[in-house]
C-alpha positions, 0 to 999 in steps of 0.5 A: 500500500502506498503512503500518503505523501506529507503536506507543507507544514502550516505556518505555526504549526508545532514542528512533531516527530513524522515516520520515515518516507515508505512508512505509514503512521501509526495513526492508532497509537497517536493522540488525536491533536498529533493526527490533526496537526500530521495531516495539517488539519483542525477540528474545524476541518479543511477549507474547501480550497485545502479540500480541492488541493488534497483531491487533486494530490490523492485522487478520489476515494473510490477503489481500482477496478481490474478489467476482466476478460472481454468476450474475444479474450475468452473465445481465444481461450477455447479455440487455443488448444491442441485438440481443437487446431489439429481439427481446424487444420483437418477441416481445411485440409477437407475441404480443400482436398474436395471434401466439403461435407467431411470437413463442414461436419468436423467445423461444426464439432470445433464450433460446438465445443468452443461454444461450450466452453465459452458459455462457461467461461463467461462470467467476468471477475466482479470481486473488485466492483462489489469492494467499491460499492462497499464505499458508500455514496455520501458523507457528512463532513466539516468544512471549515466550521460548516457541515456538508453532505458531500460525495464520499468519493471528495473524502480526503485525508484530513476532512473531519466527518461525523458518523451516526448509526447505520452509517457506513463508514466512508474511509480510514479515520482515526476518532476524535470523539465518541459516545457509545460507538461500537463498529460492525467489522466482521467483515474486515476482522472476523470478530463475531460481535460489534467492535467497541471503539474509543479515542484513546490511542492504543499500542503501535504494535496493535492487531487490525482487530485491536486498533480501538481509535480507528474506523475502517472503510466500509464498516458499519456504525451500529451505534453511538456517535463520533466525529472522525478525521480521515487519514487514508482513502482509496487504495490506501485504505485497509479495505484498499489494501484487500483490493490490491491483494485481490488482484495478486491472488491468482486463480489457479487451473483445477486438478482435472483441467491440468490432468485433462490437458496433459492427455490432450497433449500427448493425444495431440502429439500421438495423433501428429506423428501417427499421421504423418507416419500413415500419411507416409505408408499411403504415399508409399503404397501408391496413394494419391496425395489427396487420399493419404491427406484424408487418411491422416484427416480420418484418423485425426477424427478418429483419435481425438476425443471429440465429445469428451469436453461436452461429457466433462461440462455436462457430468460437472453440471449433473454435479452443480445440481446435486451440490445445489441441493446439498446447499452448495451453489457453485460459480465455477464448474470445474470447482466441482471436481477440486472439492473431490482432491481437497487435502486441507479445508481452511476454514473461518470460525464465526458462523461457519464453524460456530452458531453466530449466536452467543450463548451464555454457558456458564454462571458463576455466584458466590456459592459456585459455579453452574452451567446452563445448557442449549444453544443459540437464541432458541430459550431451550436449556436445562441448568445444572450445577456439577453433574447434576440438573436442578429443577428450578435455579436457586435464589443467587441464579434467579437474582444473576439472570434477572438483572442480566436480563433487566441491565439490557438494551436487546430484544428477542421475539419470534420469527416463522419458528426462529428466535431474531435477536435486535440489539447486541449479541451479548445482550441478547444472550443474556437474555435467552439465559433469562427466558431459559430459567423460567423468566418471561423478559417482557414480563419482569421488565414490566414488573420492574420498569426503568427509571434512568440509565447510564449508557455504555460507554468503552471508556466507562466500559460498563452499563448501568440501569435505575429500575422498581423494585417492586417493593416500594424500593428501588435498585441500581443494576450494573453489568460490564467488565469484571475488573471495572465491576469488582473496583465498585463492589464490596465484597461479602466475607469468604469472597476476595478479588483474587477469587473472582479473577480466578473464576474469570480467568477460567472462564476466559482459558475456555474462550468464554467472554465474561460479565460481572454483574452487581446491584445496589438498593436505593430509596425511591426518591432516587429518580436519576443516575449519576456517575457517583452512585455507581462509584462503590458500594455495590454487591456482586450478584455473579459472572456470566461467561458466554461464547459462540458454541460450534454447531454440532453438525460441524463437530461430526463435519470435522470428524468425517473430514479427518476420517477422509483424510482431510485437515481442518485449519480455523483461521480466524479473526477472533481472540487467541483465547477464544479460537482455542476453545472453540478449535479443542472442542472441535478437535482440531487442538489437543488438550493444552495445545494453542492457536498461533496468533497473526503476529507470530505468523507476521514475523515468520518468513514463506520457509519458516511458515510452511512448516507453521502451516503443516503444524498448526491447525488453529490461527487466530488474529489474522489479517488478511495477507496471513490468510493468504500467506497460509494458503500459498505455503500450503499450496507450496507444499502440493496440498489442494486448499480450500478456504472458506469466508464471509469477510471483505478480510477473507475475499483474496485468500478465497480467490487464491485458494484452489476452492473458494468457498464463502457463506451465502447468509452472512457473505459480503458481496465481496467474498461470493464473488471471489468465490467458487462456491456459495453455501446457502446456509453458511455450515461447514457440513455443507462443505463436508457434503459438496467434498463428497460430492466432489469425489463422487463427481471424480469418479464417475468422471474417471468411469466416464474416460474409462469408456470414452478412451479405448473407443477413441484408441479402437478406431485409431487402431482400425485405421491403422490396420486398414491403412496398412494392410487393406488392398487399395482399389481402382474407381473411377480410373484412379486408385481409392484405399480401402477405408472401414470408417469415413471421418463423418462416420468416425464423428457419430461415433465420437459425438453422438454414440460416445456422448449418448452412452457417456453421460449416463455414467455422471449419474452414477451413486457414489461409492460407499467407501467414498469419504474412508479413502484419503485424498487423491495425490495432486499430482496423480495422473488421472489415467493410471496403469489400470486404467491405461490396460484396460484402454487398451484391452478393450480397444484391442477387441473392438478393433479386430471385432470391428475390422472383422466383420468390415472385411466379412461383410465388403467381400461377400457383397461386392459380388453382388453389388459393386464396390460403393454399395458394398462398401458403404455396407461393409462401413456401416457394418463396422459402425454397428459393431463399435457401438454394440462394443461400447453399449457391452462396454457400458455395463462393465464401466459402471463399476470399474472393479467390481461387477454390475451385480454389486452396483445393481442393474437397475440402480442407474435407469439413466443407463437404459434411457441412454441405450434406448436413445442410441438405438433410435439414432442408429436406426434413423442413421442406417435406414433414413435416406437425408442420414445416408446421403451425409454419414454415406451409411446403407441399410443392413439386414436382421442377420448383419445387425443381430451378427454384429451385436453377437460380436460386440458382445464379447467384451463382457466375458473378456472384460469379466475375467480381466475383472475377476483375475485383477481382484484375486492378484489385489486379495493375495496382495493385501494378505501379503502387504504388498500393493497397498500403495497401488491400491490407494492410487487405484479408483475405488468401486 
């Protein structure tokens, strides 16, 4: 972030100590005189000439936009890669050999792809437009003594502005005065509650979260009032300083688009020198050029898996709907499958991990301690002391809660079968406490109304309230900070300060916020609270301890993540104290272990903090750049990180991060944007659900190659064959090889047959074993050995099956009639043949281990509906005459089609006993010990 450069010094200004250039001034830890006198300002402001000046020197106070890709920058993208310039080469070189249809058909396919890839790629980064619309349009500022309401973008350092509730602050401001002002941050901070702010300077070397003095931009005034001098705006704000790192964070490829363009690069090189290979062989066996040219075109067609990106966005869209319903809306399609290869979820606290909702847990009297149970604002609980329940809470309980209850500015009603909370959540908790003892709020307000009030304040740091006591009487309430509490109490004989501290403490090691709460009598000529009647003489009534309690379904979340080899990391906003409480009761800390706070990780350098990274699970009072420097060691590191957040402060880890998860409830509009995938209803066991989701989603994907590859690899290899050894003939007085598949046929295979038998996979049920397996390795390849023998096994059979029936058919017809019918015959012949292998095939993919017996024949009904399609369309392709004249098929009898699904069906017993003797090797080998490694690398079924 750059610094603001210093003004000329006033004439008579004091001459004051000014940081080194390339520094920022600890605006927090300054008096506010020294901040006036730095930024050459007064109480009375700028003058409008000083404002112009400084708008003209500054810049306006609005944020940076980054530019996202336009339109053509996109559609480059899909077009710029190897499978589709090997298919745009062919298409010309088609057409320009006289094969018009042949390479209007392959245009076509380019042009549907990219297409696809371009309507899923259109989505401009809108992160840094969401960041200035958190800048609000207007401010109140004084100019030279007067008051305005000026565009907030004409903020500048030095103009002192006042703030009311519900005003959002417009830029950086260091405080002047304040009455009762606290801050919404959580945004910037992750703090769960408001942040109470005062004059007061604090220490320089303050967390972001601690620095009390200061207002950051784009946070929300909740409450109070104060008269504020900026001294930052635009990109050198804090909310600035995220833009910036926003657009350093890097989006980065997913593990299946890396993998995915790794085979499509060896096709592509496989694919260019098999082709000038059999483009060589057909000119050396007497080839016309422009016959061995449409040669090397057809096997291009055959051997690139033309309708593999269309099974990819299509299985990845099958899973945004499944997540969808899951409460996991996802932005990106490819997020899908990352979620399946998550190593490490980074995750936030409040919200997320937690209720969002304080609670009160703990109550402490001088005659013990007890805890009350129930979570949330939902007035359910049960108190106990020990082990054991009480029925009714004892005389000290009743008198703790009811002045908690009655010292209090919040308000609980119901809502659609939920508790709303209106006011502050540690009130508000304070009263679900109340309800949950039998008290009726309302009921005891009424019964003891208030008289007077002494509002809280940060410097007072308590609250205190004048009510009837309904016996003629009346009774003084104070609640606030045990410390400042207990100095205005006497104690009762047996209790001592140290032992309140004590309870305090503990209460504070378990992450537990802590209030004091006293009362003193007074007569009922008492109609007005002063300072002095709360300076002493008041009577502890107890403490009450609360905290933000973690959702129970996040506790069992976490637990299924470690059990699938996943690890859980809270980075948090909050206090250090607070984040290991919370972080012990989900697991993620043992007994006595602690959080590593964001100045450690601060002063630690990218080597150091790897290892910090791997170590720690729990980080608390982090800034935004820790956030992102966990993520990046951890990436160094090969891990898959996911992050989730809600904040602005969470916005470039989310982008960084391989999946970016923010809340869809409490998100800004900061962090959905930068994210990948939206919850609905901000629980961490939504995440768990999506990651098996995801690698639900991986393997059905994996089956889905499984079957698409050797079709791809079988037509390649009947090409070759041909190629090579099929006599050329003589038509037309020019020689003509002898081909089993035209390139158009080779695309309805590809395009129509593959797709229509592919898709079915995507809706296959996840495996049982699914979230007991760890985490794929980032760099596994996703065609393992396994997979790669089976490509070839199967594609070896479809070959000879194939190329079998091609030749049975062409000589026993061209006797009969001629070469072109028998031909086109012969051709069609070979096409029913490979797709009878692929509709065999199809079965034995739905489970690429075990048997379709133990996945259920009927367990996926997509699969027949499938089938069923496929059979009409190659009805329509072989008997109608508009699919003959373009595919150059012919009509085949009952005896060709019934022959040619004979032979298609060999592939179950073959592919069976590949099946059954693997499994026996894999049984033997995990008696013995031995291949446990390659079964972890191994696709479970």
């Amino acid at each position: 972030m750059k610094d603001q450069p210093a003004a000329p010094e006033r004439p008579g200004a004091p001459a004051l100590a000014r940081p080194p250039a390339g520094t920022k001034p600890p605006w927090h830890s300054l008096p506010p005189e020294q901040v006036l006198s730095s930024l050459e300002s007064t109480a009375e402001g700028l003058t409008d000439e000083e404002a112009r000046e400084r708008l003209s020197r500054h810049g306006p106070n609005v944020l940076e936009r980054a530019q996202g890709d336009g339109p053509l920058k996109l559609l480059w993208r899909q077009v710029n890669s190897p499978f589709i310039w090997v298919l745009i080469a062919s298409a010309v070189l088609a057409v320009i050999m006289g094969k018009v249809t042949d390479g209007l058909v392959v245009a076509a396919v380019v042009v549907l792809n990219t297409l696809i890839g371009f309507v899923q790629e259109y989505r401009a980064g809108k992160a840094i437009e969401s960041l200035s619309r958190m800048v609000p349009e207007n401010a109140t500022v004084i100019r030279a003594g007067r008051k305005l309401r000026v565009p907030a973008a004409q903020g500048v350092p030095g103009d002192v502005m006042e703030l009311a509730p519900g005003d959002k602050v417009p830029a950086d401001m260091r405080l002047l005065s304040a009455r009762n002002l606290t801050v919404e941050e959580a945004a910037l901070t992750g703090e769960s509650v408001p942040a109470q702010k005062a004059v007061a300077p604090v220490p320089e070397d303050a967390e972001l979260g601690d620095r009390a003095s200061l207002l950051f931009g784009g946070t929300l005034v909740t409450s109070g009032s104060a008269t504020a001098v900026v001294v930052a705006t635009g990109q050198a704000t804090e909310l600035g300083r995220i833009s910036t790192l926003l657009r350093e964070a890097t989006d980065l490829q997913t593990p299946l688009t890396k993998a995915l363009a790794v085979i499509g690069k060896y096709i592509t090189l496989g694919i260019l020198v098999i082709s000038a290979a059999l483009l060589a062989v057909g000119l050396v066996r007497g080839y016309a050029v422009s016959e061995a040219v449409v040669v090397a075109i057809t096997l291009a067609v055959a051997a690139i898996p033309e309708g593999l990106p269309a099974i990819v966005t299509i299985a990845l869209a099958i899973g945004v709907q499944r997540m969808a319903a899951r409460r996991a809306v996802i932005r990106k399609l490819p997020a899908v499958e990352t979620l399946g290869s998550t190593t490490v979820i980074c995750t936030d606290k409040t919200g997320t991990l937690t209720r969002n909702e304080m609670t009160v847990q703990a109550l402490w009297t001088t005659h013990g301690r007890y805890a009350l149970s129930g979570v949330g604002y939902s007035p359910k609980g049960a108190l106990t002391r020990g082990s054991q329940p009480l029925e009714a809470p004892p005389p000290d309980v009743c008198e703790l809660l009811l002045a908690g209850a009655l010292c209090n500015d919040a308000a609980l009603q119901p809502r659609d079968g939920q508790w709303d909370m209106t006011g502050d959540p540690t009130e508000a908790a304070l009263l679900v406490a109340a309800e949950k003892a039998g008290m009726h709020v309302d009921d005891v307000r009424q019964a003891h109304p208030r008289v007077d009030a002494i509002p809280f304040e940060s410097e007072n740091q308590f609250m205190a309230t004048l009510h009837d006591d309904g016996k003629g009487g009346r009774r003084i309430l104070l609640k606030g900070a045990p410390e400042v509490v207990l100095r205005r109490c006497a104690l009762e004989d047996g209790c001592s300060s140290s032992t309140v501290l004590a309870e305090v403490d503990g209460l504070a090691r378990q992450g537990m916020r802590v209030l004091a709460v006293a009362y003193r009598e007074v007569t009922v000529s008492h109609v007005a609270l002063r300072m002095e009647d709360v300076e002493g003489g008041l009577r502890l009534l107890g403490l009450e301890g609360m905290i933000d309690p973690p959702r129970e379904e996040a506790m069992a979340a976490v637990r299924a993540c470690h059990e699938a080899g996943i690890t859980v990391k809270m980075i948090t906003g909050d206090h250090p104290s607070t984040a290991a409480a919370i972080g012990a009761q989900l697991g993620l800390l043992k007994p006595g272990e602690e959080g590593i706070p964001g100045a450690r990780l601060a002063a630690t350098d990218d080597a150091a903090l790897e290892e910090v990274a791997l170590r720690s699970n729990v980080f608390a009072r982090v800034a935004p750049e820790h956030k992102l420097r966990l993520v990046r060691a951890l990436q160094r590191r090969q891990h898959v990180v996911a992050m989730t957040g809600d904040g602005v402060n969470d916005a470039p880890a989310l982008k960084q991060a391989n999946i970016g998860v923010a809340m869809g409830i409490t998100g800004t509009a900061v962090a959905k944007d930068a994210a990948d995938i939206v919850l609905t209803d901000d629980n961490f066991a939504s995440i768990v659900a999506a990651v098996e989701e995801g690698r639900r989603v991986y393997d059905n994907l994996i089956k889905s190659l499984a079957f698409v590859l050797p079709t791809n690899l079988g037509l390649a290899l009947i090409l070759l064959f041909g190629v090579s050894l099929f006599p050329i003939q003589e038509v037309d007085g020019r020689l003509v090889p002898l081909m089993a598949m035209l390139p158009t046929q080779l695309l309805w295979i590809n395009l129509v047959a593959t797709v229509s038998l592919a898709l079915p996979l995507a809706f296959e049920a996840r495996e049982p074993d699914v979230m007991r397996r760890a985490p794929r390795a980032p760099g596994a390849p996703v065609l393992n050995r396994f997979v790669v023998m089976r490509t070839g096994l199967v594609a070896l059979l479809m070959a000879a099956g194939a190329i079998g029936l091609f030749l049975w058919e062409y000589r026993r017809d061209i006797p009969r009639t001629g070469h072109a019918h028998a031909l086109a015959e012969a051709q069609t012949m070979a096409v029913n043949t490979v797709i009878s292998f692929q509709m065999f095939y199809l079965f034995m993919c739905r489970s690429l281990m075990g048997s379709v017996r133990k996945v259920g024949l009927f367990s996926n009904r997509s699969v027949f509906v499938g089938m069923g399609l496929l059979v009409l369309l190659q009805v329509a392709f072989m008997y109608l005459p508009f699919m003959q004249r373009v595919f150059g098929t012919a009509p085949l009898g009952l005896e060709d089609v019934g022959l040619s699904i004979l032979v298609g069906a060999v592939v179950l017993p073959v592919v069976g006993l590949e099946k059954w003797l693997r499994q026996r090797k894999d049984d033997t080998d995990a008696s013995s010990g031995r291949g446990a490694a390659r079964l972890r690398e191994r696709v479970p079924t």
